[in-house]
Backbone bond lengths (Angstrom), bond angles and torsions (degrees), N, CA, C in turn:
res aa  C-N    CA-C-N  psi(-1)  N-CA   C-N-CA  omega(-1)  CA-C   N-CA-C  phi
1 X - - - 1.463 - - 1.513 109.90 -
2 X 1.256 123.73 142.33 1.809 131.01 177.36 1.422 86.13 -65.01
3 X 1.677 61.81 164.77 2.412 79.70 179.13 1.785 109.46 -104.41
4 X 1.123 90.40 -162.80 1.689 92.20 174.91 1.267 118.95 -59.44
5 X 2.018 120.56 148.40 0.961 98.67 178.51 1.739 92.43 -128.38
6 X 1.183 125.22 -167.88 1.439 124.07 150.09 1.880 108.71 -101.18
7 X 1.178 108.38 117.17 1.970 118.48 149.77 1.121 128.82 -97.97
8 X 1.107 145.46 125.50 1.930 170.01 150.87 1.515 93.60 -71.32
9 X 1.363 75.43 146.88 2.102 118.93 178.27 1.685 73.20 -116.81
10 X 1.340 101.07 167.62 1.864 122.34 -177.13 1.530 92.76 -153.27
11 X 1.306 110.98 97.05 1.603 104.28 169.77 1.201 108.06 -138.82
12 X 1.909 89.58 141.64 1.778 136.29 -159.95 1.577 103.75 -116.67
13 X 1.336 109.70 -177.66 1.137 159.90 -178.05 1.478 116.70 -123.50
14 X 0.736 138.07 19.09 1.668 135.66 -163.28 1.452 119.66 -53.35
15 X 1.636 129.04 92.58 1.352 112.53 -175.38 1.872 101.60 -93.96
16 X 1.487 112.30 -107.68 1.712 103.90 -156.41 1.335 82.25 -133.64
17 X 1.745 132.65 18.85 1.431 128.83 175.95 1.698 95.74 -85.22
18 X 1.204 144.14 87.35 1.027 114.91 162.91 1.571 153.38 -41.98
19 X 1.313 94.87 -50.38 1.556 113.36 174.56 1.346 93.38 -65.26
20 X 1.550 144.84 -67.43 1.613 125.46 -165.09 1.445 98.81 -58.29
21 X 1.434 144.91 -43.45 1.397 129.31 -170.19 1.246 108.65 -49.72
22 X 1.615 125.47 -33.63 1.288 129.59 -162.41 1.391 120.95 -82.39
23 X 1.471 102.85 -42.83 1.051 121.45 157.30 1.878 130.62 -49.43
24 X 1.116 119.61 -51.65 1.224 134.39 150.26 1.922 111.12 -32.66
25 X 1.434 75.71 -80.75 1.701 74.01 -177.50 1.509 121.71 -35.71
26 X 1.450 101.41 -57.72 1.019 107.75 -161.69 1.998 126.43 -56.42
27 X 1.268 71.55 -20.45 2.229 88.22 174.46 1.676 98.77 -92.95
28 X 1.084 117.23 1.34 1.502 98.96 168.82 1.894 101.17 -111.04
29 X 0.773 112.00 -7.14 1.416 113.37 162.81 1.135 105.74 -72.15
30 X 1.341 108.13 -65.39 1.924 98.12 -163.18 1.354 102.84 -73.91
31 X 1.291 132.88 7.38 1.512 124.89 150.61 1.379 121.28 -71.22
32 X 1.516 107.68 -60.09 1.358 128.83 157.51 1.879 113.26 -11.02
33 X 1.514 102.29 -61.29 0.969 132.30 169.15 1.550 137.36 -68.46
34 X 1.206 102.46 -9.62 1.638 132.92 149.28 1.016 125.58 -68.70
35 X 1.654 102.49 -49.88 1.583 115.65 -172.26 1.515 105.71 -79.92
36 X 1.301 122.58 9.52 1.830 108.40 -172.64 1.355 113.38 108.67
37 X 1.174 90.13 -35.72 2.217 89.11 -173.20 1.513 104.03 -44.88
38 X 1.977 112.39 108.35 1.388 98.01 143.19 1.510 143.83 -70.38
39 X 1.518 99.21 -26.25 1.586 102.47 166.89 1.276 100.42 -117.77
40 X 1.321 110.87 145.40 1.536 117.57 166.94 1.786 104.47 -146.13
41 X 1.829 85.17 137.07 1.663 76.96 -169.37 1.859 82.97 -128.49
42 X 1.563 85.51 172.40 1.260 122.00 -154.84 1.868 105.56 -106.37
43 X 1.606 123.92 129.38 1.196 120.89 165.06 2.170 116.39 -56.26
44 X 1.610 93.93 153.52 1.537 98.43 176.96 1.560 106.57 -59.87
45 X 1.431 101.05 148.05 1.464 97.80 -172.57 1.226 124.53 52.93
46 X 1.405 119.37 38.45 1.362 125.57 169.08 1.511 133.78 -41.55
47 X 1.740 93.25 -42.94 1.587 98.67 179.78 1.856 121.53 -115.36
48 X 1.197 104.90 18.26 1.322 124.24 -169.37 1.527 113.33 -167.71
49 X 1.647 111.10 119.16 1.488 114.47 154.67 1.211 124.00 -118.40
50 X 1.544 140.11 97.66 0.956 121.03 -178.38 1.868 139.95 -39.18
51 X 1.179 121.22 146.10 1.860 90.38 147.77 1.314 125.71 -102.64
52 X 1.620 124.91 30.91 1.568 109.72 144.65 1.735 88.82 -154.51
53 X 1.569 120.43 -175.36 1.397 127.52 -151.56 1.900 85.91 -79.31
54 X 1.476 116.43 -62.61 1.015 146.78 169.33 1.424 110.58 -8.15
55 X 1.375 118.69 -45.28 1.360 121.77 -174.26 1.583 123.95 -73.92
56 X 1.432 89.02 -42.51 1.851 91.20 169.14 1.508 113.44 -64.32
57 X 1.451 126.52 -12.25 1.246 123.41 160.29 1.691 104.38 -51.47
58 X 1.415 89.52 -63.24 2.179 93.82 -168.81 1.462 101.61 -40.03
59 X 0.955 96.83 -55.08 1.997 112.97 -165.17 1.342 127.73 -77.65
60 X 1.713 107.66 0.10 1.878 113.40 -178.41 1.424 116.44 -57.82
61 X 0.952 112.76 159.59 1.345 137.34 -168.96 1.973 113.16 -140.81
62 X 1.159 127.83 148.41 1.401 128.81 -167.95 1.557 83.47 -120.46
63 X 1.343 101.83 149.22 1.602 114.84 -175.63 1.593 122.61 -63.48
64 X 1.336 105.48 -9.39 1.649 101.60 170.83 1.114 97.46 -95.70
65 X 1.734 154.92 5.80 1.356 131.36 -170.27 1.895 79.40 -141.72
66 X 0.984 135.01 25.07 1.626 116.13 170.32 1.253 101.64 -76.74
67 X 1.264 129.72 148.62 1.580 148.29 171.83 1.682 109.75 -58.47
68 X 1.355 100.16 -50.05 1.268 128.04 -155.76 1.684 84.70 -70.54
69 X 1.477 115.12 -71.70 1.723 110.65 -159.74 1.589 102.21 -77.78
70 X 1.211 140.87 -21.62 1.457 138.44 164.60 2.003 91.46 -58.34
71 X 0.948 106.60 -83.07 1.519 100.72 -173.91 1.945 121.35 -39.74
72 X 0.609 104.75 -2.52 1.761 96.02 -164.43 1.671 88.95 -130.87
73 X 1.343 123.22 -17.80 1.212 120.35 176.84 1.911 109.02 -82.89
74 X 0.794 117.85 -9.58 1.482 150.43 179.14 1.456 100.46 -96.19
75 X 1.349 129.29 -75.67 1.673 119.69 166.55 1.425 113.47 -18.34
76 X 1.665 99.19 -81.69 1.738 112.47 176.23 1.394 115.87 -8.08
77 X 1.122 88.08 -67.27 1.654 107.77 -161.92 1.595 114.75 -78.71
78 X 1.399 119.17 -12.29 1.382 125.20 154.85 1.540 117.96 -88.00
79 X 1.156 102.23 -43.81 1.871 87.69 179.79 1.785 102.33 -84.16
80 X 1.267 119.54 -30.91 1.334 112.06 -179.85 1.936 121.22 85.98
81 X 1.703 82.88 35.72 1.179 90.12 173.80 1.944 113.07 -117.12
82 X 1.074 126.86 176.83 1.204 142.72 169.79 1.672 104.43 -82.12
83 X 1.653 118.63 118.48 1.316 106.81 -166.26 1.581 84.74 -141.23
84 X 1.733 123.17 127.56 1.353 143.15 145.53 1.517 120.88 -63.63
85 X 1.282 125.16 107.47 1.524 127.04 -176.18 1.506 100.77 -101.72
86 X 1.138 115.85 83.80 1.248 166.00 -153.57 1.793 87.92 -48.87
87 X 0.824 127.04 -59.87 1.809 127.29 170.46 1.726 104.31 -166.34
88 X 1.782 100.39 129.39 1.720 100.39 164.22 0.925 101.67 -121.63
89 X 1.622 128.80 163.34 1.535 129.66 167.62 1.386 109.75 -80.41
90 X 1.155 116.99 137.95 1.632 123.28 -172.02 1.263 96.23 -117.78
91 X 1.510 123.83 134.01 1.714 111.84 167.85 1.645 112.06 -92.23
92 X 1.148 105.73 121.15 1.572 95.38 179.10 1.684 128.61 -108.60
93 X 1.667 105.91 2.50 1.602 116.86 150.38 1.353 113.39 -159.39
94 X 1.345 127.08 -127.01 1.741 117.38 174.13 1.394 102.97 -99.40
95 X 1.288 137.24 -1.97 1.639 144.92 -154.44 1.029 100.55 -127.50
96 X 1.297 125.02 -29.27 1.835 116.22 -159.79 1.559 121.17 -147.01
97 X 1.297 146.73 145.08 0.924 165.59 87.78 1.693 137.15 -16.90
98 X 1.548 98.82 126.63 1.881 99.03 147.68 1.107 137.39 -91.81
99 X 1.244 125.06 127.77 1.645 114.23 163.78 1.635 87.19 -88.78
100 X 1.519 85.08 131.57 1.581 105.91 -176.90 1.983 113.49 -148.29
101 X 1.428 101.57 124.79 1.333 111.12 -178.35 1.578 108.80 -92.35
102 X 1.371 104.44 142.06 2.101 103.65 164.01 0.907 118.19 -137.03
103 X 1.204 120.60 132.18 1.207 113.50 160.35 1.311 126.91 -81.44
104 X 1.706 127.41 141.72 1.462 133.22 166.50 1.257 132.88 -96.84
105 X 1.100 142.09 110.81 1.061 136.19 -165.28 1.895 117.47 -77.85
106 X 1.133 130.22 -144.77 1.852 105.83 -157.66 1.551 73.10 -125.87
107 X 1.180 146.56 15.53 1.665 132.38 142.38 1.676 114.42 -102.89
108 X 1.564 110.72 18.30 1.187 101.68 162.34 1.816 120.14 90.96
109 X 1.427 104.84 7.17 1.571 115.35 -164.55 1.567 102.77 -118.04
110 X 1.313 117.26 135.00 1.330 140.00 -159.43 2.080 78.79 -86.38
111 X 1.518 92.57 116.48 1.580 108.23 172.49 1.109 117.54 -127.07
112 X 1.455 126.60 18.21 1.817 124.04 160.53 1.690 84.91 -176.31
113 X 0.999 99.87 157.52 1.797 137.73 163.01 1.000 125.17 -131.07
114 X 1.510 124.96 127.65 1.457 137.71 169.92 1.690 112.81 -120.74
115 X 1.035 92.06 130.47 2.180 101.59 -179.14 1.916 90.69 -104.30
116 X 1.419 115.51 126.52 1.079 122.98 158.47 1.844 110.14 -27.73
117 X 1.443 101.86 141.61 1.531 95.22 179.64 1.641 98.17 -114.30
118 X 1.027 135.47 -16.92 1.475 122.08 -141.10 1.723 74.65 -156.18
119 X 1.699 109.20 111.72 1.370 116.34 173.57 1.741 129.62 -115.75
120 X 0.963 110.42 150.34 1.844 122.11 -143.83 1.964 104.94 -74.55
121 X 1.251 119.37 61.63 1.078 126.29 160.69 1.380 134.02 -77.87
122 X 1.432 128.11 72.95 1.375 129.53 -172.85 1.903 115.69 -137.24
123 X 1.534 99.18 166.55 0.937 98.66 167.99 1.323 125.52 -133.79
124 X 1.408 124.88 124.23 1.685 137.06 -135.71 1.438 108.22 -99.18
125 X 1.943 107.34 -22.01 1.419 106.84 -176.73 1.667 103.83 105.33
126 X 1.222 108.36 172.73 1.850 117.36 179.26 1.788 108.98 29.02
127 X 1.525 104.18 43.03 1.411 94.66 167.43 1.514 107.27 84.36
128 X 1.284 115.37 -5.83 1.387 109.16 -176.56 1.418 106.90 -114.16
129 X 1.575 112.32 111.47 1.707 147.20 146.42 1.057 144.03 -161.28
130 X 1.581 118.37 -178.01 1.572 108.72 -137.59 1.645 80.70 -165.92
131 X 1.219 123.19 142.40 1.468 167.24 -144.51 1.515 131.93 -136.84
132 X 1.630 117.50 0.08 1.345 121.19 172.64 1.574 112.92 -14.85
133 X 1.085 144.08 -22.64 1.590 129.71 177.67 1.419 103.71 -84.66
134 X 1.361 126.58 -16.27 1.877 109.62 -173.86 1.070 102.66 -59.38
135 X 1.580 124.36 -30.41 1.435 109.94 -163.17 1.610 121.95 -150.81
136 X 1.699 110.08 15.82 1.075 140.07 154.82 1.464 143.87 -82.64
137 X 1.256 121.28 101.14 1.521 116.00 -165.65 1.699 115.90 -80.58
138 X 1.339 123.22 86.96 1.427 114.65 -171.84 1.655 111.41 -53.52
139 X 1.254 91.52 139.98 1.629 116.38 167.59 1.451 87.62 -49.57
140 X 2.142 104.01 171.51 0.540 131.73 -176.37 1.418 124.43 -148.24
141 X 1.102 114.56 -6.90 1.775 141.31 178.54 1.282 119.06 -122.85
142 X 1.589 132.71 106.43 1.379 123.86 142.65 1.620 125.70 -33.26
143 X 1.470 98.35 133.82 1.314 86.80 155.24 1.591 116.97 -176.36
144 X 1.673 96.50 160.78 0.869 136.15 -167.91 1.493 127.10 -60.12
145 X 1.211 152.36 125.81 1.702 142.04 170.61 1.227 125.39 -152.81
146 X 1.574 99.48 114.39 1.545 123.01 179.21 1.394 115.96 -72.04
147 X 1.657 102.23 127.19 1.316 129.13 -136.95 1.907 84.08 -134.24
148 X 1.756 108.26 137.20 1.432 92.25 153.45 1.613 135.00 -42.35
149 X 1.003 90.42 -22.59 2.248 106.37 -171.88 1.304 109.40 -67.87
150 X 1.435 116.05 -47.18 1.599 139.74 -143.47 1.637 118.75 138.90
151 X 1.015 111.87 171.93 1.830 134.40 171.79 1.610 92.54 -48.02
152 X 1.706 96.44 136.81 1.621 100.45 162.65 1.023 101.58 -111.49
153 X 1.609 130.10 173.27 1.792 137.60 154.83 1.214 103.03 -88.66
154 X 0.866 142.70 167.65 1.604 140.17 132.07 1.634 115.83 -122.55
155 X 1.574 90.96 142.39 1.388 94.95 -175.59 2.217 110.08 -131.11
156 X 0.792 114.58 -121.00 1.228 127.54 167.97 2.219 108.18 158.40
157 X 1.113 107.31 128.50 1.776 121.22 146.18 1.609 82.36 41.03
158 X 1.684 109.50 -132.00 1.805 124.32 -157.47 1.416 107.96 -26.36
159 X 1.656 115.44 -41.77 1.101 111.68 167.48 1.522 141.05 14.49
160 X 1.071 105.34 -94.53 1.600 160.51 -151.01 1.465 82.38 -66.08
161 X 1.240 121.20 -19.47 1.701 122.81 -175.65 1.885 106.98 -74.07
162 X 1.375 110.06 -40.62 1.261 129.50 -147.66 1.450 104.87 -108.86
163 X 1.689 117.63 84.61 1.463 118.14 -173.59 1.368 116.86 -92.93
164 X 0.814 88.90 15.01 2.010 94.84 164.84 1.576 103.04 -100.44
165 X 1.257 119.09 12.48 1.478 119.08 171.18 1.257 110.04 -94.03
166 X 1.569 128.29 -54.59 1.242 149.50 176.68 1.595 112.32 -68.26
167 X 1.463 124.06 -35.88 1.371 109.83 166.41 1.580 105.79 -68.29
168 X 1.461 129.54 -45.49 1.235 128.05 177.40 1.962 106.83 -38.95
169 X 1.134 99.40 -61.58 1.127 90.66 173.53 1.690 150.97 -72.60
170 X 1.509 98.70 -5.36 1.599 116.35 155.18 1.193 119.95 -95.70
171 X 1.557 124.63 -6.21 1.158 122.60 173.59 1.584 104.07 -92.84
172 X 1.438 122.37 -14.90 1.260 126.95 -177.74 1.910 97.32 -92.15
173 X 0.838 142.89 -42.50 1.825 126.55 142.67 1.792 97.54 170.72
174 X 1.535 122.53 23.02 1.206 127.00 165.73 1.518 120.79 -40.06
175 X 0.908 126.17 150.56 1.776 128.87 -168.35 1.791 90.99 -131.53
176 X 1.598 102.15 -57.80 1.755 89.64 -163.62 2.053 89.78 -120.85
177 X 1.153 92.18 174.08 1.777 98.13 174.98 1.658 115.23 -144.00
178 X 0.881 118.85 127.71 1.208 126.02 -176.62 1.589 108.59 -86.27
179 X 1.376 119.26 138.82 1.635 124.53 151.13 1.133 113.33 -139.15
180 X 1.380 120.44 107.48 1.738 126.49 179.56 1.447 86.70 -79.73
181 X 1.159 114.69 150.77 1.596 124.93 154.56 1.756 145.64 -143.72
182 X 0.892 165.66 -179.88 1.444 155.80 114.50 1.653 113.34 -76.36
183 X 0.909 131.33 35.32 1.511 120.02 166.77 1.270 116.02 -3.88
184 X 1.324 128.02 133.13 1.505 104.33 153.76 1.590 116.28 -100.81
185 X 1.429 100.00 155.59 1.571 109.22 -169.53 1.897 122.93 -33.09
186 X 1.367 101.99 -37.89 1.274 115.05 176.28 1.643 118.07 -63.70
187 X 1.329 112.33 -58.75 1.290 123.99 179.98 1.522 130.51 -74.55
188 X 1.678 93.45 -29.18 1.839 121.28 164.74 1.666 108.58 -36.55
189 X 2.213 93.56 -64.22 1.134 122.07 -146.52 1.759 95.70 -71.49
190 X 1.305 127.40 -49.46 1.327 142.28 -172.18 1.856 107.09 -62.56
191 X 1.807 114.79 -54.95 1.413 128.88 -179.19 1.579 135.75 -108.72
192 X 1.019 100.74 -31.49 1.656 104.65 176.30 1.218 108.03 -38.18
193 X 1.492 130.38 -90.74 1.462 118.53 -171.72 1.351 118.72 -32.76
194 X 1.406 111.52 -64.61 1.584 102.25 -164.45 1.572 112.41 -73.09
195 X 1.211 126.50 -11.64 1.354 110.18 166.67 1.956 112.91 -82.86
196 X 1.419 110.22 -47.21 1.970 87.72 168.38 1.198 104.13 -54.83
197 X 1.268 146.30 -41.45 1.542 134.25 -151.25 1.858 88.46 -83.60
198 X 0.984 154.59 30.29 1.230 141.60 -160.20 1.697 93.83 -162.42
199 X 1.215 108.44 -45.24 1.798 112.42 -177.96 1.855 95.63 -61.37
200 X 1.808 114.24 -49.44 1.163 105.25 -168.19 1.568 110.50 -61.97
201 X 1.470 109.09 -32.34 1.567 109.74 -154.44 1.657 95.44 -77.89
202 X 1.161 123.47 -52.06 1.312 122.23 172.13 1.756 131.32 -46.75
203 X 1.262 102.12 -11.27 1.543 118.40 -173.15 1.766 103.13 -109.71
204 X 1.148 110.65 -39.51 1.654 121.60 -155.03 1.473 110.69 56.85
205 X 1.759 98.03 53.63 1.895 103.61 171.11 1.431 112.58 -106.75
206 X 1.281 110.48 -175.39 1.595 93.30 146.52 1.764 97.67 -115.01
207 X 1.186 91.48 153.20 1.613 117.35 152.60 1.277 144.49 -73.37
208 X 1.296 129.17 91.05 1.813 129.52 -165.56 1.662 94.19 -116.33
209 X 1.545 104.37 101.68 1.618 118.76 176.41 1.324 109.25 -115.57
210 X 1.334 119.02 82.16 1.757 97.04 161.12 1.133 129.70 -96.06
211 X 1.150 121.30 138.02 1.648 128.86 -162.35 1.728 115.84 -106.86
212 X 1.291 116.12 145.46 1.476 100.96 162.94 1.543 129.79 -73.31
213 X 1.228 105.09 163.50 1.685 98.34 -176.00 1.456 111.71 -116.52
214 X 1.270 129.17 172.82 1.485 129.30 137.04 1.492 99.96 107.46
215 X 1.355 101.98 -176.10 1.770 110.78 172.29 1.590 109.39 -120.31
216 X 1.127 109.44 133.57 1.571 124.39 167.77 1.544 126.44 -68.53
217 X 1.216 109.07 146.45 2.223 92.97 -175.82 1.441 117.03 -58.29
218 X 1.447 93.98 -14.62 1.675 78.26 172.41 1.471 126.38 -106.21
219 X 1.278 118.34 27.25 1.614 132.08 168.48 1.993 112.71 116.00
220 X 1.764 98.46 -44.55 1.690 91.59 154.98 1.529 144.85 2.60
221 X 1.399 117.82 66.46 1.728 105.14 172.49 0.680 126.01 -95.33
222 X 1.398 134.96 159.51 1.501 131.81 -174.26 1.595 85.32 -145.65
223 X 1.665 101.55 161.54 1.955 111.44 -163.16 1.023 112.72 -98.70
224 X 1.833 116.04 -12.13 1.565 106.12 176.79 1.547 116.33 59.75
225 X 1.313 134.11 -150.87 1.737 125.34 -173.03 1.810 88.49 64.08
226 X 1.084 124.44 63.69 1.574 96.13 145.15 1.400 131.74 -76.21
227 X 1.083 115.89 113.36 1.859 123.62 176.14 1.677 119.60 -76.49
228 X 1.466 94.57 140.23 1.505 100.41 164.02 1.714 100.47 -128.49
229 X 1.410 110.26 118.56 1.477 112.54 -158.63 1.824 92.79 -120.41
230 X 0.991 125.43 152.72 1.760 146.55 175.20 1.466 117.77 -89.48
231 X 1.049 111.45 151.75 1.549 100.59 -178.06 1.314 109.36 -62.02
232 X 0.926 130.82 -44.01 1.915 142.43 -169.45 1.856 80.46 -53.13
233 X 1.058 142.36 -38.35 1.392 131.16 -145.93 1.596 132.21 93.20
234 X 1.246 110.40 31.62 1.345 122.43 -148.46 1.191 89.32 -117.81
235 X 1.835 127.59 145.39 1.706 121.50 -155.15 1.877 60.95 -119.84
236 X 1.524 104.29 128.15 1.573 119.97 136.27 1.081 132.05 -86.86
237 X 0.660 119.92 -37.85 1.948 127.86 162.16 1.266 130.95 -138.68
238 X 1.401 120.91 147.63 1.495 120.50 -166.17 1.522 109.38 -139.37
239 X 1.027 125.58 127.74 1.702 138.61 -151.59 1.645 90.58 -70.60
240 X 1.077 111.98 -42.38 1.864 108.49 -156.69 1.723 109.35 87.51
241 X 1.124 120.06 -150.89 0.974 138.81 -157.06 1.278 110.81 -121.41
242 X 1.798 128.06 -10.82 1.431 127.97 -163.72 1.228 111.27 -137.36
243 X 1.384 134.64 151.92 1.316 133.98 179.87 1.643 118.76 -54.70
244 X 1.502 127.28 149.00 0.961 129.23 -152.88 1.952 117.64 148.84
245 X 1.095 115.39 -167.50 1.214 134.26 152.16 1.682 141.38 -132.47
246 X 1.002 110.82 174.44 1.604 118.07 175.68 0.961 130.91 -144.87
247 X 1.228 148.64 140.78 1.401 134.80 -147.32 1.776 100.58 -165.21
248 X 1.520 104.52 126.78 1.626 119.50 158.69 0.771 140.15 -172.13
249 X 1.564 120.62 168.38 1.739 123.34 -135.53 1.512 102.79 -67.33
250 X 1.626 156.45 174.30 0.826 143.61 -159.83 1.483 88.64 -172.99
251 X 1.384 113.15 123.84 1.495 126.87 -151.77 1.782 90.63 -124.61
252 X 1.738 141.11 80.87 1.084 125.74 167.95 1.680 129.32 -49.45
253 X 1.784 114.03 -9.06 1.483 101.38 164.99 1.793 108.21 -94.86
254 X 1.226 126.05 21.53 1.326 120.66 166.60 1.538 101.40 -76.25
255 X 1.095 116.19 -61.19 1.907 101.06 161.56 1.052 125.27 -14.54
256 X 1.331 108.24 -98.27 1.614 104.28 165.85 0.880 150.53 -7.35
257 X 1.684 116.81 -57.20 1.206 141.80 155.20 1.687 125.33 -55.55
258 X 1.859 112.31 -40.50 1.050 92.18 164.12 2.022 132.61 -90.14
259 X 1.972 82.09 -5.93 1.657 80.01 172.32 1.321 116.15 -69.20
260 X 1.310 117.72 -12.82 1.636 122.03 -175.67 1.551 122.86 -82.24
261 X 1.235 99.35 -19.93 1.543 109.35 -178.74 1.513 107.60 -104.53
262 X 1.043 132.98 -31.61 2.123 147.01 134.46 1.182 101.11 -76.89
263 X 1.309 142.97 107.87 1.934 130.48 144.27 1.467 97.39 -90.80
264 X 1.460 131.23 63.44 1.621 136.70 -175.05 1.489 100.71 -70.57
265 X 1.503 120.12 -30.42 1.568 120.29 151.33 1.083 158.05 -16.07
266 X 1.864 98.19 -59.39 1.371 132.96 161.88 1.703 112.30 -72.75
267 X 1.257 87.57 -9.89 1.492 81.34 -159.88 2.026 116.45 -103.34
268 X 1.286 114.58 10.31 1.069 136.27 165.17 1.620 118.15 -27.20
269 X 1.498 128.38 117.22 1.391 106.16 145.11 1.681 118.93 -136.66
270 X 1.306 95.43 169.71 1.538 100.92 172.17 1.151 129.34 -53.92
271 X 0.916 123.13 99.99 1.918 125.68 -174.98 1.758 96.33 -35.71
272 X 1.278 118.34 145.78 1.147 130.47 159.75 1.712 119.38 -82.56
273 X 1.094 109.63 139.11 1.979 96.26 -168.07 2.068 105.84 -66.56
274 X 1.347 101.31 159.50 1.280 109.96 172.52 1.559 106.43 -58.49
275 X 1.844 98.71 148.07 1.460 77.95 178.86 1.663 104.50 -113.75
């Protein structure tokens, strides 16, 4: 089994400046990257938030010419760390888009992809909602990425709702799981904790969620708190409320150890039909 490693949360503000989002980020990485972090991953929409769905249409980009993954794929490969780009918008015709996560490995090479599967259509009340399907093409594949450490999950944001995703993926041989996100302040403030602290405990993973933070000029909040949670359920680090990072030690036989004392894994059955 790998030994300990250090992991970073990377948390932003991301409004519709691209180049300053990037910029930003990018000095808290190579801090990140000061501090030890071999992997450090990045919130969804790290380097871009629109203010309506519509716009990342105007503004798409295809994954060999994004700013965002040419630039940070270039980081990687200078500091020599393992870096999660937490979600970019991909344009994939004149109508639609991916939210799409990658991982980089520490020479800088895109070694798994995940397309959001499960997209953020609700309505919150006081004028506040949001529509991810007008112009979002949901994934369609879990998946998986081999990491010096162990197996990753990948997930993205709505996610985090849908735990038959994350057992799928510890039952498929996941160790840690990623959820970059934007929470918004409302739903952050009410669910975030107790669902990572509940995704980890139910999986025996750990949890590496960094989220965006703050409010945008045009009213936009997001809850920030990026977590790094243990399989036992134990929050190691917590983003706060302000841009920055977080970073901690990450022990791959705590797995083990807590799948051994819960094997909730093994312990699966087939629902019996209604009668």
């Amino acid at each position: 089994m790998a030994g300990m490693f250090r992991a970073a949360c990377i948390q932003n503000c991301a409004a519709d400046d691209l180049r300053a989002n990037l910029a930003e980020v990018s000095t808290l990485v190579t801090a990140a990257a000061r501090d030890g972090a071999a992997l450090i991953c990045l919130p969804e929409y790290f380097c871009c938030i629109e203010q309506s769905d519509r716009r990342y249409l105007a503004h798409g980009y295809g994954e060999e010419t994004h700013p965002a993954v040419l630039h940070f794929r270039d980081r990687a490969a200078a500091l020599g760390v393992w870096l999660l780009l937490g979600s970019v918008c991909l344009r994939r015709d004149q109508a639609h888009v991916r939210n799409r996560s990658m991982l980089l490995n520490a020479a800088g090479e895109i070694v798994a992809r995940y397309d959001k599967m499960h997209l953020f259509d609700v309505e919150l009340g006081a004028g506040e909602s949001y529509r991810e399907s007008d112009t979002v093409v949901p994934g369609e594949e879990m998946t998986l990425a081999a990491t010096p450490w162990g197996l990753l999950g990948m997930s993205i944001c709505y996610d985090l709702r849908f735990a038959y995703l994350y057992r799928a993926l510890a039952r498929a041989g996941a160790t840690f799981l990623t959820v970059p996100a934007a929470f918004t302040q409302q739903t952050g403030a009410a669910h975030w904790h107790v669902l990572l602290r509940a995704r980890a405990i139910e999986t025996g993973c750990y949890v590496i969620a960094p989220g965006q933070c703050g409010v945008r000029p045009w009213g936009r909040a997001t809850y920030g708190h990026s977590l790094i949670v243990d399989p036992w359920g134990v929050v190691l680090a917590d983003g706060g409320t302000e841009p920055g990072y977080v970073i901690a030690e990450i022990d791959p036989a705590a797995v083990t150890e807590a799948r051994r004392r819960i094997p909730a894994l093994h312990h699966d059955r087939a629902m019996p039909p209604m009668p």
